[in-house]
N, C-alpha and C positions, 0 to 999 in steps of 0.2 A: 469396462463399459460404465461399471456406475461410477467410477472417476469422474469421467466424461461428463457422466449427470450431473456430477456437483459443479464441476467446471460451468458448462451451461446453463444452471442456476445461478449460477454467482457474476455471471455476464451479465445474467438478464436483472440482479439487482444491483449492480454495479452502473448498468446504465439506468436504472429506475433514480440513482443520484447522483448522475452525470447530466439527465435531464432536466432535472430539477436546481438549477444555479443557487447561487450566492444572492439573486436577485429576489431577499425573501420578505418577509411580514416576522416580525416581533409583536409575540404576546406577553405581556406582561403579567402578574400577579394578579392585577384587577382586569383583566380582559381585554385593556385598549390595544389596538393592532396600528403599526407603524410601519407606510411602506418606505421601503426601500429607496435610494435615489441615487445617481450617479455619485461617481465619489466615494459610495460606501464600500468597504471590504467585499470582495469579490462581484464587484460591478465593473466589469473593467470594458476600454474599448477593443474591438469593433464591436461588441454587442450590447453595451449596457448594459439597459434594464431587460433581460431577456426571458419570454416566460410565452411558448410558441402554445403550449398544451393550458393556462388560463390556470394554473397551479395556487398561483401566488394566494386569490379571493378566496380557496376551498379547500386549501390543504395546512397541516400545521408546518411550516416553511421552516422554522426553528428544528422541529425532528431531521426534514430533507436536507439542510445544512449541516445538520452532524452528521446525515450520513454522509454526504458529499467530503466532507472532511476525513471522515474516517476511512474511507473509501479509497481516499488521492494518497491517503500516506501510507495505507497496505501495497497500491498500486506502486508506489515509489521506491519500495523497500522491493516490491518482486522484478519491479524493471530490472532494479539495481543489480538484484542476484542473478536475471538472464543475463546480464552482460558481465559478468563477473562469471560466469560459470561458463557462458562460450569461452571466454576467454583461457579458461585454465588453472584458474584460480578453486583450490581448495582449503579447508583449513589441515592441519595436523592430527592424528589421532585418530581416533574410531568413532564414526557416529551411534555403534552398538554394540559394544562387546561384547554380549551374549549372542547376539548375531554374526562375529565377525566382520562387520561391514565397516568398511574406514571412509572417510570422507573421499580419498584419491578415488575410491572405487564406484563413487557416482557419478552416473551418466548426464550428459548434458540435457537432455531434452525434458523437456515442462513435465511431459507424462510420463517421462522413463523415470523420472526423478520421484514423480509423487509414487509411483508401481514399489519403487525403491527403500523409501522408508518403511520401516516396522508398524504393525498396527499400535504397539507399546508406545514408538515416534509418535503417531498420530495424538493420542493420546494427551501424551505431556502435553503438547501443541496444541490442542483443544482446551489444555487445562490452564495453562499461560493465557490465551484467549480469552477464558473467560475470568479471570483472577483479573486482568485487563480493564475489562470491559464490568467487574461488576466494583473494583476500586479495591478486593480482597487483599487485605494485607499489605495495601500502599503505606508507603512512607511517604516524607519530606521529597528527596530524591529519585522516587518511583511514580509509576500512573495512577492515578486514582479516579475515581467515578464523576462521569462527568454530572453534573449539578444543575438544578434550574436556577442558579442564580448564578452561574458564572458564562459566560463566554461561549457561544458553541466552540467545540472546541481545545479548550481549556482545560486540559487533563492530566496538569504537572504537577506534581509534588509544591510544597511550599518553596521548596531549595529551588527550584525552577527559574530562570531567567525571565522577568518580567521587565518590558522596557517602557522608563520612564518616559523617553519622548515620542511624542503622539506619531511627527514623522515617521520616525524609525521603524515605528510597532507597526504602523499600515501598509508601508512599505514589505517589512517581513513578513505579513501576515497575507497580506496579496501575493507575493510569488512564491509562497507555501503551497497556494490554493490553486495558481497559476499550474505550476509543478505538480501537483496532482492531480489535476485535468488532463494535463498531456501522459503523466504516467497510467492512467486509468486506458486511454486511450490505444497508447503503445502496449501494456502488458494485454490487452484485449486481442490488438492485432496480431500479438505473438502465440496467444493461445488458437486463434483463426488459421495462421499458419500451421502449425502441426495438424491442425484438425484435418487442413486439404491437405496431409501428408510431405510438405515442403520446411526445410528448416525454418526454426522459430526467429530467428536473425537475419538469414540472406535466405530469403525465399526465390531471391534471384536465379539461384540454381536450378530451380527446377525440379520437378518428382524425381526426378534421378542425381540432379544434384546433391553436394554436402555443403556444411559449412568447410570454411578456413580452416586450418589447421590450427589449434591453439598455440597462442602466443606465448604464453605462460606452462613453464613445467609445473603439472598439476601435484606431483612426487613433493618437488621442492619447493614450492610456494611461500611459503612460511617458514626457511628456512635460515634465512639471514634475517627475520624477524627477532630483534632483542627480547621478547617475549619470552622467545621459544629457544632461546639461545643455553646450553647447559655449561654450568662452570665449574 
């Protein structure tokens, strides 16, 4: 149940900057505020300049776009593992060897899976989270803190891929943003599914329906992986 709760919280601020677009205001150093205009990073068509709730004149729109950012690429990364995990795909090894518990042996679904991890799990993953998010111990190569002088957004290492042409960068930076919209959307839907009791992927099924059968031996997944390969 308190699962659930976080869950539900985290819908409700997940769409607090899914509401809140791309369509923002920049404050500057000295105060001056810059709207927005077609054309710009994540103003995209059919909607534009969109801002149904009057956000853009009253709210600081630079916080709502990092969170909107931060938001889309959590959202993309869990889409990613729902469909990797219906699917059958685990990794190798134990997720907690004082637990006994091996990767094969978790359950596909959103909340079987969270029920699943160790409080100790939770933990680290708390702890990565905020080492994340306060830039603790970043490198060139790792995340670092995002900064008011750089970019919302912009949370790479020096080593980081920055690109010189103007196209290319707007272009990338727009179906980032794109892509985390629809991921924000879709992992929301999937958590709405199990809540009404129907799988998180093919709710087609029905209260008494399942999913598909996994496509992927979940045993040997990683098994023809050169990684994992012993010589």
């Amino acid at each position: 149940m308190m699962q659930k709760a976080v869950v539900a919280l985290a819908l409700i601020e997940s769409a607090s900057a899914f509401n809140a677009p791309a369509t923002t205001i920049r404050a500057s150093r000295a105060g001056a505020v810059t709207m927005f205009e077609e054309g710009d990073i994540g103003v995209l068509p059919p909607l534009g300049v969109y801002d149904p709730l009057g956000l853009i004149e009253t709210r600081d729109m630079r916080r709502y776009e990092i969170m909107e950012i931060k938001h889309g690429r959590a959202a993309m990364l869990g889409f990613l593992h729902v469909i990797h995990i219906e699917a059958g795909v685990r990794f190798p090894g134990y997720l907690s060897g004082s637990a006994e518990l091996k990767f094969s042996d978790m359950p596909a679904g959103l909340f079987a899976s969270l029920d699943a991890v160790p409080k100790l799990g939770w933990i680290q993953i708390l702890a990565v989270a905020l080492a994340c998010e306060t830039g603790y111990a970043g490198r060139g190569y790792s995340v670092v803190k995002q900064e008011d002088d750089k970019a919302p957004g912009d949370i790479g290492g020096e080593s980081w891929v920055r690109y010189d042409d103007e196209a290319e960068r707007v272009y990338k930076l727009n179906v980032e943003r794109q892509n985390g919209r629809a991921a924000m959307m879709g992992i929301t839907g999937c958590l709405i599914h199990e809540l009404l009791g129907v799988d998180a992927l093919y709710p087609t099924g029905g209260f008494a329906g399942a999913a598909p059968p996994e496509i992927i031996d979940r045993a040997t997944a990683f098994s023809g992986f050169p990684s994992f390969i012993s010589v």
